[in-house]
MIZAVO-857106 format. One line per field, with one value per residue: residue number from 1; residue in three letters; z, x, y of N, C-alpha, C in turn. Coordinates in Angstrom, 1 decimal. Example, Ala and Ser with C-alpha at 12.3 -4.5 7.8 and 13.67 -1.06 7.14 Angstrom:
BEGIN
resi 1, 2
resn ala, ser
n_z 7.8, 7.1
n_x 13.2, 12.8
n_y -5.7, -2.2
ca_z 7.8, 7.1
ca_x 12.3, 13.7
ca_y -4.5, -1.1
c_z 7.8, 7.9
c_x 13.2, 12.9
c_y -3.3, 0.0
//
This chain:
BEGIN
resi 1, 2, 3, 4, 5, 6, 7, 8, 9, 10, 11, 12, 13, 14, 15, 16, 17, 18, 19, 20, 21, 22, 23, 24, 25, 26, 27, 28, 29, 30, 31, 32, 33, 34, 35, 36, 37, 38, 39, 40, 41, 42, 43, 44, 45, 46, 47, 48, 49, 50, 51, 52, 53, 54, 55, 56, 57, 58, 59, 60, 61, 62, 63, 64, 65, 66, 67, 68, 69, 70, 71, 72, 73, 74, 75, 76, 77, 78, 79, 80, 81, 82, 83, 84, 85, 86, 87, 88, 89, 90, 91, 92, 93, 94, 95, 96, 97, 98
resn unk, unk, unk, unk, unk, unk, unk, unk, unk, unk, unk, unk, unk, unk, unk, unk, unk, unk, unk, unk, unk, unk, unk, unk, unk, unk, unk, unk, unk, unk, unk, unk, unk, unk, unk, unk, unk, unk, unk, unk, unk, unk, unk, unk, unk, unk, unk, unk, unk, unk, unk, unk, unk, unk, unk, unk, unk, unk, unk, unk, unk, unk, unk, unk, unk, unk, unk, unk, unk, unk, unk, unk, unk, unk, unk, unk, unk, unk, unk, unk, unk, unk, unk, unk, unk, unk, unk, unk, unk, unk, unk, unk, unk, unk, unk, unk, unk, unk
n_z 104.2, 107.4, 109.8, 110.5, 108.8, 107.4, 108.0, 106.4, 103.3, 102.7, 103.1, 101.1, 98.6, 98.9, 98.2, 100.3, 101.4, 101.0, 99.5, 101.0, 99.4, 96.9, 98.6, 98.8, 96.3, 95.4, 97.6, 99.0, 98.5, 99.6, 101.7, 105.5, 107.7, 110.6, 113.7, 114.0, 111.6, 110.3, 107.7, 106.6, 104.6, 104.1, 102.9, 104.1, 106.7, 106.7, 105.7, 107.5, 108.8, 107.7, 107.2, 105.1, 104.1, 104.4, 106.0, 106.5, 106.5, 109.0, 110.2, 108.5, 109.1, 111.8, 111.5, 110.5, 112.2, 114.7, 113.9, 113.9, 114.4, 117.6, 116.8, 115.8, 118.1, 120.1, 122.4, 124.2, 127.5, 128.4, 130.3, 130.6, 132.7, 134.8, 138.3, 139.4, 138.2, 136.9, 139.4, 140.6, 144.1, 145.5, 145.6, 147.5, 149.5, 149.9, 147.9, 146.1, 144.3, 143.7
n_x 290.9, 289.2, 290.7, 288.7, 287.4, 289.2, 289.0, 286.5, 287.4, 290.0, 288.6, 286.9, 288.8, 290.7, 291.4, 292.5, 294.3, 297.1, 299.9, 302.4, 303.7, 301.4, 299.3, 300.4, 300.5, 297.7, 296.6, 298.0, 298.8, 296.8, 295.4, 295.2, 293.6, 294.2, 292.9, 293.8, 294.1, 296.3, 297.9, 298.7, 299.9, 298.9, 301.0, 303.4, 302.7, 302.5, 305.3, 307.7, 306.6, 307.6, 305.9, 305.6, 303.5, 299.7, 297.2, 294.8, 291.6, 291.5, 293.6, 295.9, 294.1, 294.7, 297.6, 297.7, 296.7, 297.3, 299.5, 299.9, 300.7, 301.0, 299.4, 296.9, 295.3, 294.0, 293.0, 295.6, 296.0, 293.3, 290.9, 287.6, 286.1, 286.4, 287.4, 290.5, 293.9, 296.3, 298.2, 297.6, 296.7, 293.4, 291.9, 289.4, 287.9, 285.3, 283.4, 284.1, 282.5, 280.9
n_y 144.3, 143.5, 141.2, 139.6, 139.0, 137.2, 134.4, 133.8, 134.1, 132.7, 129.8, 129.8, 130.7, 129.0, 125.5, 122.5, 120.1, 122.9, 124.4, 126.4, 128.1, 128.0, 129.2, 132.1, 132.9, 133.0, 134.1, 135.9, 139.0, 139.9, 142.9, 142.9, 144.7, 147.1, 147.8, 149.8, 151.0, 150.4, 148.4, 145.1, 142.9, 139.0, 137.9, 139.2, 138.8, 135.6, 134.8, 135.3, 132.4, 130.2, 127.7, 124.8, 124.0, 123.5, 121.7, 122.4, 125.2, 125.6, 125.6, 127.3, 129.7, 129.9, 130.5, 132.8, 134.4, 134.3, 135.0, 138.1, 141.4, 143.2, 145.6, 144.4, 143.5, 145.6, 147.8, 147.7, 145.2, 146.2, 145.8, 144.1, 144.2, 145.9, 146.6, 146.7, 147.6, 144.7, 143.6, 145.9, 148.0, 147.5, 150.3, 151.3, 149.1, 148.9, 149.1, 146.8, 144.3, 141.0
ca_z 104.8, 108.4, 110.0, 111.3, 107.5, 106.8, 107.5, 105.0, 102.7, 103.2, 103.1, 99.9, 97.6, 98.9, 98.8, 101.3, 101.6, 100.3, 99.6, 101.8, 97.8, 96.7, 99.5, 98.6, 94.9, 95.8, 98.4, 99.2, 98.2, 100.3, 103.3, 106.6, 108.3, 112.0, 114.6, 114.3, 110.5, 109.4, 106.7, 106.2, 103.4, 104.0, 102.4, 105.1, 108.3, 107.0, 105.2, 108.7, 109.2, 107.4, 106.9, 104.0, 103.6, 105.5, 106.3, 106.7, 106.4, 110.1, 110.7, 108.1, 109.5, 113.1, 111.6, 109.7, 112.9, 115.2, 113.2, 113.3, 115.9, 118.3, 116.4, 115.8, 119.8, 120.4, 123.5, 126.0, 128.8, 128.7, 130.7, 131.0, 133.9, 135.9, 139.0, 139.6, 137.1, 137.5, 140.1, 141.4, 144.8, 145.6, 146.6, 148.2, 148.9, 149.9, 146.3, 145.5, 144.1, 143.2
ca_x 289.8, 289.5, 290.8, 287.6, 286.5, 290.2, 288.6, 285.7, 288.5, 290.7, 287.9, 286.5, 289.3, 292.1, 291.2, 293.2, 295.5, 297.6, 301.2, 303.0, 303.5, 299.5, 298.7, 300.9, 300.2, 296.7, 295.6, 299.5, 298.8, 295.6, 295.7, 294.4, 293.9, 294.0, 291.9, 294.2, 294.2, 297.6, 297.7, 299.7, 299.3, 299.1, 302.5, 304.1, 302.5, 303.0, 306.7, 308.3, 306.3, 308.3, 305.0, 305.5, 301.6, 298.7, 296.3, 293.2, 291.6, 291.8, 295.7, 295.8, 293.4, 295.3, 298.9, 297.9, 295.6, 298.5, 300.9, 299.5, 301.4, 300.0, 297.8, 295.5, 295.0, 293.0, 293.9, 296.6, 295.7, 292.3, 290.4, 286.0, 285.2, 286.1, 288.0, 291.6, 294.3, 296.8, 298.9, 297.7, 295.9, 292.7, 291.7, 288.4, 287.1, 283.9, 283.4, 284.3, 281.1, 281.6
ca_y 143.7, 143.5, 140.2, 138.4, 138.0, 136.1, 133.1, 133.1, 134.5, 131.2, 129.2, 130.6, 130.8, 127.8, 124.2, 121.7, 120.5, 124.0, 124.6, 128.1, 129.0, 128.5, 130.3, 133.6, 133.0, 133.4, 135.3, 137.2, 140.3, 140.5, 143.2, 142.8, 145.9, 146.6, 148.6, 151.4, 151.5, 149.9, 146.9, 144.4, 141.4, 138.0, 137.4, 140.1, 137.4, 134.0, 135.2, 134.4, 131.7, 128.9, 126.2, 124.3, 123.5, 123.8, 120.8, 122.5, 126.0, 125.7, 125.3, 128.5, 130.7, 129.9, 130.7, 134.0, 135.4, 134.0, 135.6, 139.3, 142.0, 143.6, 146.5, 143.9, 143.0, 146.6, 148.2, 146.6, 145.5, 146.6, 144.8, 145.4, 144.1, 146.5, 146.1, 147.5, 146.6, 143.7, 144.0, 147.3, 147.9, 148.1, 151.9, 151.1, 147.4, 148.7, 148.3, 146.0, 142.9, 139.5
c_z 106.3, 108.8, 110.2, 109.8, 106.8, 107.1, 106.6, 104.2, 102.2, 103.4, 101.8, 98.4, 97.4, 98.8, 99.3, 101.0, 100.6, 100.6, 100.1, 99.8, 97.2, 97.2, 98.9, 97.7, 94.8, 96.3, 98.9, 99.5, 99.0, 101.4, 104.4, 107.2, 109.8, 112.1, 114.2, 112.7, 109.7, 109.1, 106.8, 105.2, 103.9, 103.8, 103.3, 106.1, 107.8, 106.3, 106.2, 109.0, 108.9, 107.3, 105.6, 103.2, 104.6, 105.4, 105.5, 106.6, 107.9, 110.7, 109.8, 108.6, 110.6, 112.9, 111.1, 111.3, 113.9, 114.9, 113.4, 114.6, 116.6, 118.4, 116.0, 117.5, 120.2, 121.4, 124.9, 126.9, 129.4, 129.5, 131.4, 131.5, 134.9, 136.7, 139.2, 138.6, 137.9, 138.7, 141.3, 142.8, 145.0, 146.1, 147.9, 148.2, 149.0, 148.6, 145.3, 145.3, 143.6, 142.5
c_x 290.1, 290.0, 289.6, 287.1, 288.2, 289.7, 287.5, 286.5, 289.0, 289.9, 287.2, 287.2, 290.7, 291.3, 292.3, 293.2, 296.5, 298.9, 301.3, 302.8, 302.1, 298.9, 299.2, 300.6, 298.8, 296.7, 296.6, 299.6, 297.1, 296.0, 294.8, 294.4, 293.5, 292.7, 292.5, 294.2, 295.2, 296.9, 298.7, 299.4, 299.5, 300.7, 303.3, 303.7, 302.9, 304.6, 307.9, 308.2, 306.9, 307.5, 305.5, 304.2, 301.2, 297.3, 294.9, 293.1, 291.9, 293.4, 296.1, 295.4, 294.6, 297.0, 298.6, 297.4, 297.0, 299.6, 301.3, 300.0, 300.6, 299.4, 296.6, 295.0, 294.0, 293.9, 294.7, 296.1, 294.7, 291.4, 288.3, 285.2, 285.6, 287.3, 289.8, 292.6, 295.4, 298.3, 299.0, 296.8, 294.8, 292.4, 290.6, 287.7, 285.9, 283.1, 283.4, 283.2, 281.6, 280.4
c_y 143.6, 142.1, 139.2, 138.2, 137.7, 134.9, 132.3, 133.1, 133.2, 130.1, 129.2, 130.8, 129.9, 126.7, 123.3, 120.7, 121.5, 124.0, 125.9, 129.0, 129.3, 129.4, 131.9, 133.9, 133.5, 134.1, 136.4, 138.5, 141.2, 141.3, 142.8, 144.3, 145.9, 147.8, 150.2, 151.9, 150.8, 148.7, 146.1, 143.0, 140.4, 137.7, 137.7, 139.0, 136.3, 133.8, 134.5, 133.0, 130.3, 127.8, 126.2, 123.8, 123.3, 122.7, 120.8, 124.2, 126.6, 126.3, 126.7, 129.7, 130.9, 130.4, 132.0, 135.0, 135.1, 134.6, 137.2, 139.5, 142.5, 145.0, 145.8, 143.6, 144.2, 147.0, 147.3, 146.8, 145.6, 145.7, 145.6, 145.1, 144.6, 146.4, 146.9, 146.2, 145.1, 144.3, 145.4, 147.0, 148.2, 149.8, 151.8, 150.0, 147.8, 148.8, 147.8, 144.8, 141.5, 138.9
//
């Protein structure tokens, strides 16, 4: 599944307050998959994570999406408004708009 539908997911099939174990036992074995294609399960992101239970679907969603590396982020850096990147120099202000 893509990430932006882990929080119907997580909303849908835990009720709260959930134990780190409920959660795995459940939904664990679910993948997320990125932009670029790769998966990884639930179990694989919140594994590191060391919660012992999770409040709310909120505090969940925020540690699994928080957790994911950076093939889920899209392209580095990218930025689409334009403009010259960070750090670099302008080439031409004339230009440049505000």
């Amino acid at each position: 599944m893509d990430y932006s539908d882990t929080e119907r997911i997580v909303d849908e099939l835990l009720e709260f307050p959930v134990t780190h174990e409920t959660v795995i036992d459940k939904i664990g074995v679910i993948k997320i998959t990125s932009p670029s294609g790769e998966s990884v399960t639930i179990r694989e992101i919140l594994d590191p994570v060391g919660e012992e239970r999770y409040l709310s679907s909120d505090a969940l969603y925020a540690s699994i999406v928080g957790n994911l590396d950076e093939t889920f982020i899209g392209r580095k850096y990218y930025d689409d408004r334009g403009g010259t990147a960070f750090g670099a120099e302008a080439e031409d202000e004339s230009t440049v708009s505000f």
